[in-house]
C-alpha positions as CSV (number, residue, x, y, z in Angstrom):
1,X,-84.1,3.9,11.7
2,X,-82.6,0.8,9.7
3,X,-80.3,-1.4,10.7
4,X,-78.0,-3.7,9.1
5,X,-78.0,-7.2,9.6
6,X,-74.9,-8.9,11.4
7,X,-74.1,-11.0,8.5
8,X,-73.7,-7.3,6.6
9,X,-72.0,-5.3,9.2
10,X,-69.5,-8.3,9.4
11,X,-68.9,-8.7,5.5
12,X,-68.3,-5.1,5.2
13,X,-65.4,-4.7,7.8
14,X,-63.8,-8.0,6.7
15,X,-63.7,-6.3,3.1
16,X,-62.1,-3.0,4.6
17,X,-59.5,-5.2,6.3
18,X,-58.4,-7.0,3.4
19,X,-58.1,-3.7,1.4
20,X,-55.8,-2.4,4.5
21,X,-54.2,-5.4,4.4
22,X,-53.3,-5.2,0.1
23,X,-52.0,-1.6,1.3
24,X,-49.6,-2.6,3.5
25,X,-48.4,-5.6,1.7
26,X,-47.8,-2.9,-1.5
27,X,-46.3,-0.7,0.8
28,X,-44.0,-2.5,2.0
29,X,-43.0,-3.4,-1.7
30,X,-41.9,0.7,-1.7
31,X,-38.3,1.7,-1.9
32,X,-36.4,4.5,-2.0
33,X,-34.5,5.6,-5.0
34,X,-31.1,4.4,-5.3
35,X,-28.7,7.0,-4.8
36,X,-26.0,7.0,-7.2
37,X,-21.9,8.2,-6.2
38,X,-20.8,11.1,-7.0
39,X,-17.4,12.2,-8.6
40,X,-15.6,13.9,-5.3
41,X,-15.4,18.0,-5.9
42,X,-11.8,17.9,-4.4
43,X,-8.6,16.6,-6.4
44,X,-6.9,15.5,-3.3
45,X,-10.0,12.7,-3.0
46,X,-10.2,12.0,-6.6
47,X,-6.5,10.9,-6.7
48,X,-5.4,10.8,-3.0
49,X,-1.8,10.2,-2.4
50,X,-0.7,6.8,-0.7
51,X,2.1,5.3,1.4
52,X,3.2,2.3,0.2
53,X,6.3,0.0,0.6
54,X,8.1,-0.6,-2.6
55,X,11.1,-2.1,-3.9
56,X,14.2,-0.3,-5.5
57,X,17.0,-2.3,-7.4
58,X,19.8,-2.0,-9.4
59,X,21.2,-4.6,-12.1
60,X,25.3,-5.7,-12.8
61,X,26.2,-7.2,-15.5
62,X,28.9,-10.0,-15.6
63,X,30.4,-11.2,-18.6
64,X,31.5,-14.6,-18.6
65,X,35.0,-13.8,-19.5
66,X,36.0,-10.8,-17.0
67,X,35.0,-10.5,-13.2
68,X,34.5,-7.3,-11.1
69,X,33.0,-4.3,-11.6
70,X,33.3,-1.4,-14.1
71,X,33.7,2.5,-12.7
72,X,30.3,2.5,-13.9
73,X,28.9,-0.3,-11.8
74,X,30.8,0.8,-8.6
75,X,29.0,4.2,-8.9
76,X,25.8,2.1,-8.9
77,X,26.5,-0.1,-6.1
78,X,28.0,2.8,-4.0
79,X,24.8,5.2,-4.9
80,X,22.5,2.2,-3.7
81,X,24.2,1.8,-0.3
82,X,23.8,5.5,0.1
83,X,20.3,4.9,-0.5
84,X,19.4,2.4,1.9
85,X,21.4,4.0,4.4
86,X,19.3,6.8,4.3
87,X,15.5,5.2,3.0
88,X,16.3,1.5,3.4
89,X,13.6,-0.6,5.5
90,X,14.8,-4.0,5.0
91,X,18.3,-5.5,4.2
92,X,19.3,-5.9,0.9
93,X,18.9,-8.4,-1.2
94,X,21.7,-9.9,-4.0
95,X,20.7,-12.5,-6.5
96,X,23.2,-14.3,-8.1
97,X,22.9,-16.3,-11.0
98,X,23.3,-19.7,-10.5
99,X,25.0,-22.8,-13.0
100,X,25.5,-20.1,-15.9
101,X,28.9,-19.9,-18.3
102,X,29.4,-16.7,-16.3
103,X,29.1,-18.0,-12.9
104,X,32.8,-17.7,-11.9
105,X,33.3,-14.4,-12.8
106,X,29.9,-13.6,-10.6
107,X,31.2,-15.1,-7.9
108,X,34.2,-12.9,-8.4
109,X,32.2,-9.5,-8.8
110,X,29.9,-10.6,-5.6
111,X,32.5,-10.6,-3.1
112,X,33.6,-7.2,-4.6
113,X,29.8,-5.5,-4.0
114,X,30.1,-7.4,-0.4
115,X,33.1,-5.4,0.1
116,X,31.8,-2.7,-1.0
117,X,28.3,-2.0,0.4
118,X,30.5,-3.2,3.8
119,X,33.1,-0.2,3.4
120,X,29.6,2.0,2.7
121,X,28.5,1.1,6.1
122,X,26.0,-1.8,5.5
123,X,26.0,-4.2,8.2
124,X,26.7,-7.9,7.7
125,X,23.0,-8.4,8.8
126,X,21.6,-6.0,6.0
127,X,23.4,-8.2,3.0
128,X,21.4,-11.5,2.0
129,X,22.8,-13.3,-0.8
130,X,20.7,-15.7,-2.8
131,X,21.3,-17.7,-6.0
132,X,19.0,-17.8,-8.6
133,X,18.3,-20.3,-11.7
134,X,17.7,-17.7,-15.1
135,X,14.4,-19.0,-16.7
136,X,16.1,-18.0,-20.5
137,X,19.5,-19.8,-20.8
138,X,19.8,-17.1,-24.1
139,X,20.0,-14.0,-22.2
140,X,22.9,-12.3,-19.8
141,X,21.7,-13.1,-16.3
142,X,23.1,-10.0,-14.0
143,X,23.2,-10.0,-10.7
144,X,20.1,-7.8,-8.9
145,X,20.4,-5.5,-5.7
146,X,16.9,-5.4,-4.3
147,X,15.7,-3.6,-1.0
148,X,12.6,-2.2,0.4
149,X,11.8,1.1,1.5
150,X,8.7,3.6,2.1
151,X,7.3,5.6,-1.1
152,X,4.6,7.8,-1.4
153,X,2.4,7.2,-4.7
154,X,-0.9,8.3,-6.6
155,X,-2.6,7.6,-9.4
156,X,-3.0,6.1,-11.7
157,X,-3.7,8.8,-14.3
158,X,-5.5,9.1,-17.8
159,X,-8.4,7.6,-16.5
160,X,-11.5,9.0,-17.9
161,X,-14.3,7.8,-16.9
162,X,-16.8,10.1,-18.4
163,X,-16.6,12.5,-21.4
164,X,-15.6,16.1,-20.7
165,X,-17.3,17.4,-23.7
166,X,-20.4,19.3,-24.1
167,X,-22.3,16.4,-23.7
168,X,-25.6,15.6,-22.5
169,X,-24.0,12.9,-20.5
170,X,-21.4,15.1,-18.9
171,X,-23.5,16.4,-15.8
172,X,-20.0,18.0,-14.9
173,X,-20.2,20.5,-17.9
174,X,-22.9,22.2,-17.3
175,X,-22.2,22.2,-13.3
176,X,-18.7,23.8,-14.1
177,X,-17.2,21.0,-12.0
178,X,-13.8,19.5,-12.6
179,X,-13.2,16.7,-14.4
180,X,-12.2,13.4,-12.8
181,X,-8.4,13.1,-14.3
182,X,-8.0,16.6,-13.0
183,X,-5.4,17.3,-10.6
184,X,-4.2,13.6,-10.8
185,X,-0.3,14.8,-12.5
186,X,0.3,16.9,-9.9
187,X,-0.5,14.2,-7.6
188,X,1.7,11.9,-8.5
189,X,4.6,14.3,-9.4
190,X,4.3,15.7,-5.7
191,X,4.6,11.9,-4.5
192,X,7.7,11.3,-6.4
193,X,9.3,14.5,-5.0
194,X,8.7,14.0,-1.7
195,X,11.8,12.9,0.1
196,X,10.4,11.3,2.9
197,X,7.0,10.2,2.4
198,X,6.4,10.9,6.4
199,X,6.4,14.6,5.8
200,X,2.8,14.0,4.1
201,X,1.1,12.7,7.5
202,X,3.1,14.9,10.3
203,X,5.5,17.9,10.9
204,X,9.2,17.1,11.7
205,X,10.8,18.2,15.2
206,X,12.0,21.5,15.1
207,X,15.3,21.7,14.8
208,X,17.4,23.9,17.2
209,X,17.5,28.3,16.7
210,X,20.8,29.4,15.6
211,X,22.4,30.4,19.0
212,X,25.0,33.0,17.5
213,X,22.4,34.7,15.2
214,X,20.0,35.1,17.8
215,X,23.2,36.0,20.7
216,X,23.8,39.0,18.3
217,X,20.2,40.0,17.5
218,X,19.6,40.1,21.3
219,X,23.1,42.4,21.5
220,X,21.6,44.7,18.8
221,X,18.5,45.4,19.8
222,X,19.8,45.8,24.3
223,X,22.1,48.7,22.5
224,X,19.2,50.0,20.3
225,X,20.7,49.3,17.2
226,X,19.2,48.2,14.1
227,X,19.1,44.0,13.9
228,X,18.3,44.4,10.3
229,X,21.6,42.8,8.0
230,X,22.4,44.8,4.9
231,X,23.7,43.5,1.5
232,X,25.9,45.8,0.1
233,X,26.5,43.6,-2.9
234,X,22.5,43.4,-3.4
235,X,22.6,46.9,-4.2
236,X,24.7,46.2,-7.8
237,X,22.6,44.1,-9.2
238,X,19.2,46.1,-8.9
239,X,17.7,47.1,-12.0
240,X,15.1,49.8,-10.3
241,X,13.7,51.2,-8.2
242,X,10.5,50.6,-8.4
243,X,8.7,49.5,-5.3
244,X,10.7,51.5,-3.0
């Protein structure tokens, strides 16, 4: 039986340990692959509608030789008070021009909309008047009606960020996936329809049953007749009778 010598043995395992040791070390140089984001499948997470706080304003003008208000303008100052009386969350805001040839006649037409948005039911506390200095001395300056309120909003749209071609880029074409922009109009139509922007997060309250429909339902049906309501005039304007 042969034996190695100590000095052999000793050479050998330092020389595995070092090869162990280069393993690890380029092991731990290993990653995974990146993973890359996807387009979302779903057009509600492509172009997800949001509820924002915006600002809604109206402009009068003032000439410099005539103060108050046109029919036209009073329809505009009226319509806005309506607004915020139903959508308003702050108080709103007039700016006044300021040291301009038309500045008396303002004046004139500003205590008119004060009167005004008071007789629509603004509170004294919702009406901030401000002046303002106009940064062009060769334009009109009006006077601006500014206040805040909730909106919804998406978009924006016509964004397209890859091509929806045949294209050997286009991973989406030959997946018969949607592409991005998809869905995005009817996104942001929907947003500007919606009324009140908190009928997108949570139900309304019902509202209460209609005592003397139901009263005469209940009366119907304890005598055992019929609770069904008929349309006589429905009958006129049929044009067949298919379906029946």
């Amino acid at each position: 039986m042969t034996t190695r010598p100590p000095q052999i043995r000793r050479g050998a395992i330092g020389f595995g340990g070092a090869l162990v040791g280069i393993g690890l070390a380029l092991g731990g140089c290993q990653h995974d692959e990146a993973v890359t984001a996807s387009i979302p499948d779903s057009y509600k997470q492509r172009h997800p509608i949001a509820i924002e706080e915006q600002n809604r304003s109206i402009v009068v003008f003032v000439g410099h030789a005539r103060g108050g208000l046109t029919a036209a303008q009073r329809a505009d100052v009226m319509g806005l008070a309506s607004a915020w009386l139903h959508e308003g969350t702050g108080a709103i805001h007039i700016d006044a021009p300021s040291g301009t040839p038309n500045a008396r006649p303002v004046a004139e037409s500003m205590r008119e909309i004060q009167a005004m948005l008071a007789a629509a039911g603004v509170p004294p506390r919702g009406i901030i008047a401000r002046p303002y200095q106009p940064e062009d001395k060769r334009f009109l300056p009006p006077i601006r009606l500014t206040y805040s309120k909730i909106a919804a909003v998406a978009g924006p749209c016509g964004l397209w960020p890859e091509d929806i071609g045949p294209s050997m880029k286009n991973k989406g074409w030959f997946e018969n996936k949607e592409y991005y922009n998809y869905g995005c109009a009817y996104q942001r139509n929907l947003a500007a329809m919606v009324d009140n922007p908190s009928d997108l997060e949570q139900p309304r309250p019902e509202t209460p049953s209609y005592t003397t429909r139901r009263t005469a339902a209940f009366e119907k049906y304890r005598k055992g007749v019929p609770t069904a309501v008929s349309y006589p005039e429905a009958d006129r304007a049929k044009l067949s009778d298919t379906g029946k």
